[in-house]
N, CA, C and O of each residue as an XYZ file, in Angstrom:
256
protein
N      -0.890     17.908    -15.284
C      -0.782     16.620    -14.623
C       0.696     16.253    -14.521
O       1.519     16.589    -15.372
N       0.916     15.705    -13.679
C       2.398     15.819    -13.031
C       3.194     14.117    -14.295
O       2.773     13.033    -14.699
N       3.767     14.486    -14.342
C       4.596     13.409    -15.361
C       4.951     11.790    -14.372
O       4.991     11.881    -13.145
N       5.096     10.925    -14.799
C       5.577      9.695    -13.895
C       7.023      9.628    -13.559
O       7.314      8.618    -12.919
N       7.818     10.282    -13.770
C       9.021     10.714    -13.415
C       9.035     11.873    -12.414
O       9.921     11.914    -11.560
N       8.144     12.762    -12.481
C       8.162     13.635    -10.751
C       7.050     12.744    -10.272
O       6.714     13.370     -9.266
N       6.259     11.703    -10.324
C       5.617     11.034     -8.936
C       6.858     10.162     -8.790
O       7.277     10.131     -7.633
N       7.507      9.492     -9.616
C       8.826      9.240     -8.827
C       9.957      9.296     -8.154
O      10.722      8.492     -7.622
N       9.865     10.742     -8.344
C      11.028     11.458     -7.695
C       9.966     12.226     -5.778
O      10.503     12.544     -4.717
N       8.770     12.239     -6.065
C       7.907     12.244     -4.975
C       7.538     11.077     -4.359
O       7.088     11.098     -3.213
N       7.682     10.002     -5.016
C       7.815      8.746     -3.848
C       9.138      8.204     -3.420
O       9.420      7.090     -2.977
N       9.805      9.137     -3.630
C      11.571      8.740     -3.511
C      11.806      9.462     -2.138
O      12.208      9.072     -1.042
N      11.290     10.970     -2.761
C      11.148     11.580     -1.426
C      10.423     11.233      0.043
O      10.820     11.070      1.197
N       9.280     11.215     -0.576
C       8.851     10.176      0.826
C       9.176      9.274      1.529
O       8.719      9.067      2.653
N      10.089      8.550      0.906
C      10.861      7.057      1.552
C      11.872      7.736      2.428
O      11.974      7.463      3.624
N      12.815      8.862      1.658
C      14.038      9.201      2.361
C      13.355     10.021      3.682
O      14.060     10.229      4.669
N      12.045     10.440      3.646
C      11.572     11.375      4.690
C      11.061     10.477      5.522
O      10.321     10.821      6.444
N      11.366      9.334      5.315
C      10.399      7.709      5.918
C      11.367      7.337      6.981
O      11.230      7.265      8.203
N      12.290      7.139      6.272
C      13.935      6.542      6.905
C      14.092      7.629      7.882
O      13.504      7.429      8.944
N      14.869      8.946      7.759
C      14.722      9.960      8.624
C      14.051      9.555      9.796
O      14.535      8.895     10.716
N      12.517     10.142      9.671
C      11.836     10.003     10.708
C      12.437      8.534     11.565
O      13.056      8.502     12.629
N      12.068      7.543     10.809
C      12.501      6.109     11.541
C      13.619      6.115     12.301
O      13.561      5.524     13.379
N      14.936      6.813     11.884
C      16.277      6.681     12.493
C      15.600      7.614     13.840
O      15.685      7.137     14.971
N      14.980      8.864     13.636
C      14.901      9.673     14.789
C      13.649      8.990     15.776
O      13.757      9.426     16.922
N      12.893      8.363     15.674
C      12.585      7.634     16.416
C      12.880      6.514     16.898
O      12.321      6.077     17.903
N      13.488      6.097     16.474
C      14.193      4.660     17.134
C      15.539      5.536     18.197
O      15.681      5.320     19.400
N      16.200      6.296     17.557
C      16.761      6.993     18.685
C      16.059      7.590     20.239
O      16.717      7.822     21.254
N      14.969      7.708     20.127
C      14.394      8.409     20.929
C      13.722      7.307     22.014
O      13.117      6.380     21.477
N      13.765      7.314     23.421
C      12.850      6.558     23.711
C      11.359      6.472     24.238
O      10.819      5.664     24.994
N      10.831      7.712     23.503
C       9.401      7.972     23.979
C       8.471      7.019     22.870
O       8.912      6.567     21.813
N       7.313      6.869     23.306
C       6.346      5.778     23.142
C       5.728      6.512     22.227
O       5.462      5.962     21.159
N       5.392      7.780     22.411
C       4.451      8.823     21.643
C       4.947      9.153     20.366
O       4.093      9.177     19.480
N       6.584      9.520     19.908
C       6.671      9.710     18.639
C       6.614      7.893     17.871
O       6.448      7.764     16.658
N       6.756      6.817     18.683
C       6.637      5.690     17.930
C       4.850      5.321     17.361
O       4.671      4.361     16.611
N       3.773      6.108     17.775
C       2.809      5.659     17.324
C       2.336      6.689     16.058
O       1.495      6.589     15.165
N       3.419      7.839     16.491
C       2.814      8.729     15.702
C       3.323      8.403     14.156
O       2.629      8.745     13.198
N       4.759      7.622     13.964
C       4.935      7.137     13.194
C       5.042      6.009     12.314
O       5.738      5.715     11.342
N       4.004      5.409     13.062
C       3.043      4.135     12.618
C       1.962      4.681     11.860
O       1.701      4.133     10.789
N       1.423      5.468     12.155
C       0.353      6.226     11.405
C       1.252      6.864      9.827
O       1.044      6.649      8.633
N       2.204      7.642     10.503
C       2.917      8.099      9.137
C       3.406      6.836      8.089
O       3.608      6.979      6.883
N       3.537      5.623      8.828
C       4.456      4.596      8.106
C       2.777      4.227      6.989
O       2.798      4.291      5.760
N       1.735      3.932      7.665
C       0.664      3.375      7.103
C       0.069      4.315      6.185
O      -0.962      4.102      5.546
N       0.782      5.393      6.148
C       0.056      6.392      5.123
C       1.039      6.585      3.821
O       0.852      6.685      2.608
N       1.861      6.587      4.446
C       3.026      6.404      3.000
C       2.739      5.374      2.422
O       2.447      5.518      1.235
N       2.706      4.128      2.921
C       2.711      2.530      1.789
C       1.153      2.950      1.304
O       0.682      2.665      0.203
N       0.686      3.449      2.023
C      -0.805      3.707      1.329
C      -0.660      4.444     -0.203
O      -1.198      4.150     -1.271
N       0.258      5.483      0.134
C       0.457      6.596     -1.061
C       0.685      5.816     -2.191
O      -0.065      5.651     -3.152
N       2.124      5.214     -1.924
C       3.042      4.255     -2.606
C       2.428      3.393     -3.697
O       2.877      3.134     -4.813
N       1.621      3.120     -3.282
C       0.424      2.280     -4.124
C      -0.442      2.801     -4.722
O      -0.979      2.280     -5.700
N      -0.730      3.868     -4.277
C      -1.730      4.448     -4.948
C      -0.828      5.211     -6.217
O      -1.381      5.717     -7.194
N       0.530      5.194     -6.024
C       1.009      5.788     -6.831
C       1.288      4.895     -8.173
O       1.010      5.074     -9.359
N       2.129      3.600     -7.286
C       1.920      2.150     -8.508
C       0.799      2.348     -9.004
O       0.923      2.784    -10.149
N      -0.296      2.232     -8.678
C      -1.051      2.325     -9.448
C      -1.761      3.077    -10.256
O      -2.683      2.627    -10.936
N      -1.450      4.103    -10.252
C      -1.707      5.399    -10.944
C      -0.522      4.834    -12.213
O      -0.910      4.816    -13.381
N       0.578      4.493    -11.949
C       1.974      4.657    -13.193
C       1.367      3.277    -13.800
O       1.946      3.018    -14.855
N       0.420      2.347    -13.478
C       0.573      1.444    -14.205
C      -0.880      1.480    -14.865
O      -1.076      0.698    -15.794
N      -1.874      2.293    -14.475
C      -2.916      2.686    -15.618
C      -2.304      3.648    -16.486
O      -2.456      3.348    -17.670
N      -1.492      4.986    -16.235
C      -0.803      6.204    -16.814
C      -0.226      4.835    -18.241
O      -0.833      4.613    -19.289
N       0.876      4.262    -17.837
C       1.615      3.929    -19.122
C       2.284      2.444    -18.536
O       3.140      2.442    -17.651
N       1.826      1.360    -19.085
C       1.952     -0.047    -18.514
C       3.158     -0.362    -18.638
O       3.683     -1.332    -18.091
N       3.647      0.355    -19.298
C       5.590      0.309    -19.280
C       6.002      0.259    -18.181
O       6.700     -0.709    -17.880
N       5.746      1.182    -17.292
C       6.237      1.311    -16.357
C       6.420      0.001    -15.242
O       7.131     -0.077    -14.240
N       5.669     -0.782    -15.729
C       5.507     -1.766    -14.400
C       6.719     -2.752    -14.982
O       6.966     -3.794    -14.377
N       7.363     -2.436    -16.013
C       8.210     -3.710    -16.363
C       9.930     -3.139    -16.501
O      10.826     -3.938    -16.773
């Protein structure tokens, strides 16, 4: 089982792979990569949480 210090370093990653994408679509002006990363945006905060909440049943420390 993965430690709460690599799901944090895996939701770190995801953000910086969040931003990325975001800069390259906002550069771009097609309509199609902007929905596709609405879907990606709604699946990450999805993760994100699911991850809070995983670290704060794992060890309640964490939330403080």
């Amino acid at each position: 089982m993965p430690s709460v210090e690599t799901l944090g370093e895996y939701a770190t990653l995801a953000v910086a792979v969040h931003g990325v994408a975001l800069l390259i679509v906002n550069m771009t002006p097609t309509p199609k990569d902007n929905e596709a990363l609405d879907t990606y945006s709604r699946l990450v905060v999805k993760s994100y949480r699911a991850i809070e909440i995983l670290a704060g049943i794992i060890s309640p420390k964490v939330k403080r």
